[in-house]
N, C-alpha and C positions, 0 to 999 in steps of 0.2 A: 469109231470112238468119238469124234469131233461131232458126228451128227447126234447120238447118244447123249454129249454136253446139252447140245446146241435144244434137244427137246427137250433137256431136262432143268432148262437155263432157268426158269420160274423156280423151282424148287429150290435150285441151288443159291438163289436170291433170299428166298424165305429162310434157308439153313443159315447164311453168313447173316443176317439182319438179327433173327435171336440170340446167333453169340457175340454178336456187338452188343445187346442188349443186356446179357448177362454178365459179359464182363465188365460193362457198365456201374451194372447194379452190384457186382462182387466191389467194384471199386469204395462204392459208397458205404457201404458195408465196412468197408475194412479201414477207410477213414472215419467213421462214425465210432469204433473200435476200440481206435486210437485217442481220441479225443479226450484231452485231461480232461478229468472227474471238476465238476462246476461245486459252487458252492462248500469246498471245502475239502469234500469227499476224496480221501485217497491221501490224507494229512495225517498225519502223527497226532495222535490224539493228545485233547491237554491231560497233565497230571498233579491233580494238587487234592489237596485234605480240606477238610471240615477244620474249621477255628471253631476247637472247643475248650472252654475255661478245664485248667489243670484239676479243679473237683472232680468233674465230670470224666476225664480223662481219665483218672485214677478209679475208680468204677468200671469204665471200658476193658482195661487192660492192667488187672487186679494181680498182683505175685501169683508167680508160677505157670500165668499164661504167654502161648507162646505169640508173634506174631512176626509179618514181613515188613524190612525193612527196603525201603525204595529211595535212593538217593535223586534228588528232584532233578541236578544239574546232569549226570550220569545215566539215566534212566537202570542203575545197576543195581541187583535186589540180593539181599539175604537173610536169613533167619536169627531170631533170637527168643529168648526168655528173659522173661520180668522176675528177679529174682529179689529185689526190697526196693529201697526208695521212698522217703514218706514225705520228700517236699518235692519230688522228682522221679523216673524211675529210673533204677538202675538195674542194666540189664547184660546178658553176654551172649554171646556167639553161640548158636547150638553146635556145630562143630568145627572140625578145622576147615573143611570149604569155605563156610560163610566166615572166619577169620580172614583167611584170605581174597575174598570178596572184599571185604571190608577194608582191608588191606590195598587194596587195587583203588577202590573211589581213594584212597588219600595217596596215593602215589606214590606206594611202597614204604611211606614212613608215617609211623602215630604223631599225631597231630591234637594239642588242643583247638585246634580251628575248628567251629562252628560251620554245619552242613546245615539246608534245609533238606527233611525229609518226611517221606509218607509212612505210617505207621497202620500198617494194612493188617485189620484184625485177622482172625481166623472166621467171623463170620462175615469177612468180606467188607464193612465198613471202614471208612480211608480216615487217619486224621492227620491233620498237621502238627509237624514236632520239628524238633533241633535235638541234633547230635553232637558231640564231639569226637575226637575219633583220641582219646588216649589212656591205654590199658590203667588203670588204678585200683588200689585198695583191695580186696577181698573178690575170689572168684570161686564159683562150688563146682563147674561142667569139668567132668574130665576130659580130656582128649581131643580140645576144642583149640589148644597153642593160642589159649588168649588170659593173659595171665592178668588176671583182677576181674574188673567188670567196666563198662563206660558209663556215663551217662544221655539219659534223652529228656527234653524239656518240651511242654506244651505252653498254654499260655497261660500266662500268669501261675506260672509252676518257680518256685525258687533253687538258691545255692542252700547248702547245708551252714555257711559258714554265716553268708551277710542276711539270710533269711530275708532276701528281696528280690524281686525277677532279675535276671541279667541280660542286659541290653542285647549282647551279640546275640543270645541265644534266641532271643523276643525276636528280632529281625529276622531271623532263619523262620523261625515258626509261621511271621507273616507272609513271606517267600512261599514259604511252603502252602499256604490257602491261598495266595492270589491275591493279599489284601494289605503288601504293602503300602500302596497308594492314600487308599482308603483310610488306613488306622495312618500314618502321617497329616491328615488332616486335624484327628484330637487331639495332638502333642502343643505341648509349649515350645515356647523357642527355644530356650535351653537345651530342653531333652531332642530339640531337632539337630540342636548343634555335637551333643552326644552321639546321636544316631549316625550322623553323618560320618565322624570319627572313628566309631567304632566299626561301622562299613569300611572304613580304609584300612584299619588296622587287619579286618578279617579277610582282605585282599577282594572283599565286593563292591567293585567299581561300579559297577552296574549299578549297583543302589545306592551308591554316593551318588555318582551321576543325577538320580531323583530330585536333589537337594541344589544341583546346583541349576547356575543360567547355561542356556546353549549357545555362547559362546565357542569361538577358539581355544582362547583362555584357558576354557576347563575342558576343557579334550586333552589341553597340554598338562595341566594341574595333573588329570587323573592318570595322566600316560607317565608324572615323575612320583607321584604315589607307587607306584609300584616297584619302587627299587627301595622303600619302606618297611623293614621287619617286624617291627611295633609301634604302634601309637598310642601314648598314655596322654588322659585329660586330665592336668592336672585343675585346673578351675576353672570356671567361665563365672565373670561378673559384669552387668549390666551396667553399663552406663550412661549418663544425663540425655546423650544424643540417641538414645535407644540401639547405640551401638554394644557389643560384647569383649570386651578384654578375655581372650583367650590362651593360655597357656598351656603347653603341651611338652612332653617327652618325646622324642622318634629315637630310636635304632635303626641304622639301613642296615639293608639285607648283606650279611658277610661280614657285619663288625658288632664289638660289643658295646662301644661308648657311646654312654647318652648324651643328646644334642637339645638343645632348652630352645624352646619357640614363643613367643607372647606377640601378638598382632590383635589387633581392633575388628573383628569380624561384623558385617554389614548384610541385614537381610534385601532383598526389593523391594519389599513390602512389612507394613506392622502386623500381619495378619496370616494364619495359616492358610494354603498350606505354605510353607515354609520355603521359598528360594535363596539360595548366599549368591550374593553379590563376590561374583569369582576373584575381580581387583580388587577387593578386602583380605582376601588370604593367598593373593598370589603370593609365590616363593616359597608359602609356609613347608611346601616337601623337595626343595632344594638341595643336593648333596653341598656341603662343604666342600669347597676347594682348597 
């Protein structure tokens, strides 16, 4: 047997040098394999709508059509119908599933709080919108356990009541296209000091954040914002130093009495886009001691 090796010693050379070779090449192969996806690939795709003016919208998705509804922050979807709406549409669950879907993005409880969302046609075109999540007024689906109907806003879509867009809902909507940023550069200061407020009240830090300096400051600002149940604007006026006297209501979360705020808010600049100067309204979301 040993002499058998010993003549067949060449072969036996040549047989262990290809499976070094192959396992070699299996190697690279199988680290090649593994190798995160370059360039993006293997990422959660983004999700946002078309900003398209409320006219056009209403065209889109005419009474009685149905479509999906895709919650931007959630990526969690459900169905409904357009059932009227003429400065807005008002629409309802097609059954009890998507009630409860529905139900699930607000966290088990109806909510006037403003979502951004995707309003994903039936023939597959995305738009951006704003929901509210709170059963109201008149509903026609049977067997759907969503008693009334809600509402959904595009842009530049109004209230029934003030017959003008509503800020929160305008915010959600720009969320919803990607075009926060963008549409904060056409604003006035005023409306940026709205926007800002109305982002806190809707518990969207993220988009107050936008508005402010990157500071500590306002890391801390927006980290005691959140113990905030409501915030009402009651005036902003301009004054000589092109500062703003702003006055405000709060509610903290877990009581009912209201708390009166008036501070001198301060931008960085005269000029959009709009930055606050965070030591102009420190304190302003302070609990009482």
């Amino acid at each position: 047997m040993l002499l058998d090796l010993y003549r067949y010693r060449g072969l036996l050379v040549t047989v262990v040098v290809l499976v070094v070779i192959a396992a070699i090449n299996m190697g690279i192969l199988c680290n090649r394999s593994i190798e995160p996806p370059k360039d993006g690939a293997g990422e959660r795709p983004s999700l946002y709508g078309e900003l398209v003016p409320w006219e056009e919208a209403d065209k889109l998705f005419p009474k009685f059509d149905r479509a999906q509804i895709i919650d931007v922050d959630t990526r969690l979807a459900f169905w409904v119908q357009r059932r009227a709406g003429s400065e807005h549409a008002d629409v309802q669950p097609l059954t009890k599933q998507d009630t409860e879907i529905m139900n699930t993005i607000y966290q088990g409880k109806w909510s006037w709080q403003r979502k951004a969302i995707i309003v994903e046609l039936e023939n597959g075109r995305r738009l951006a919108a704003s929901m509210h999540g709170m059963p109201h007024g008149a509903g026609a689906i049977q067997g759907n356990n969503f008693k009334g109907h809600f509402c959904i806003h595009f842009l530049g879509s109004t209230t029934h009541g003030s017959k003008k867009p509503n800020t929160a809902h305008q915010i959600m909507v720009w969320k919803a296209a990607d075009q926060f940023d963008r549409q904060l550069e056409k604003v006035s200061a005023p409306e940026a000091i709205d926007i800002f407020f109305t982002a806190v009240d809707q518990g969207a830090t993220a988009l107050a954040a936008r508005l402010l300096d990157d500071s500590r400051e306002s890391q801390l600002l927006l980290a005691r914002s959140c113990q905030i149940q409501t915030v009402r604007l009651d005036s902003i006026t301009e004054q000589e130093d092109k500062s703003y006297e702003v006055k405000l209501t709060l509610v903290f979360s877990g009581e009912q009495e209201e708390h009166k705020r008036t501070f001198n808010l301060q931008f960085q600049r005269p000029v959009s886009p709009w930055i606050i100067h965070t030591d102009s309204i420190k304190g302003c979301f302070d609990k009482p001691s």
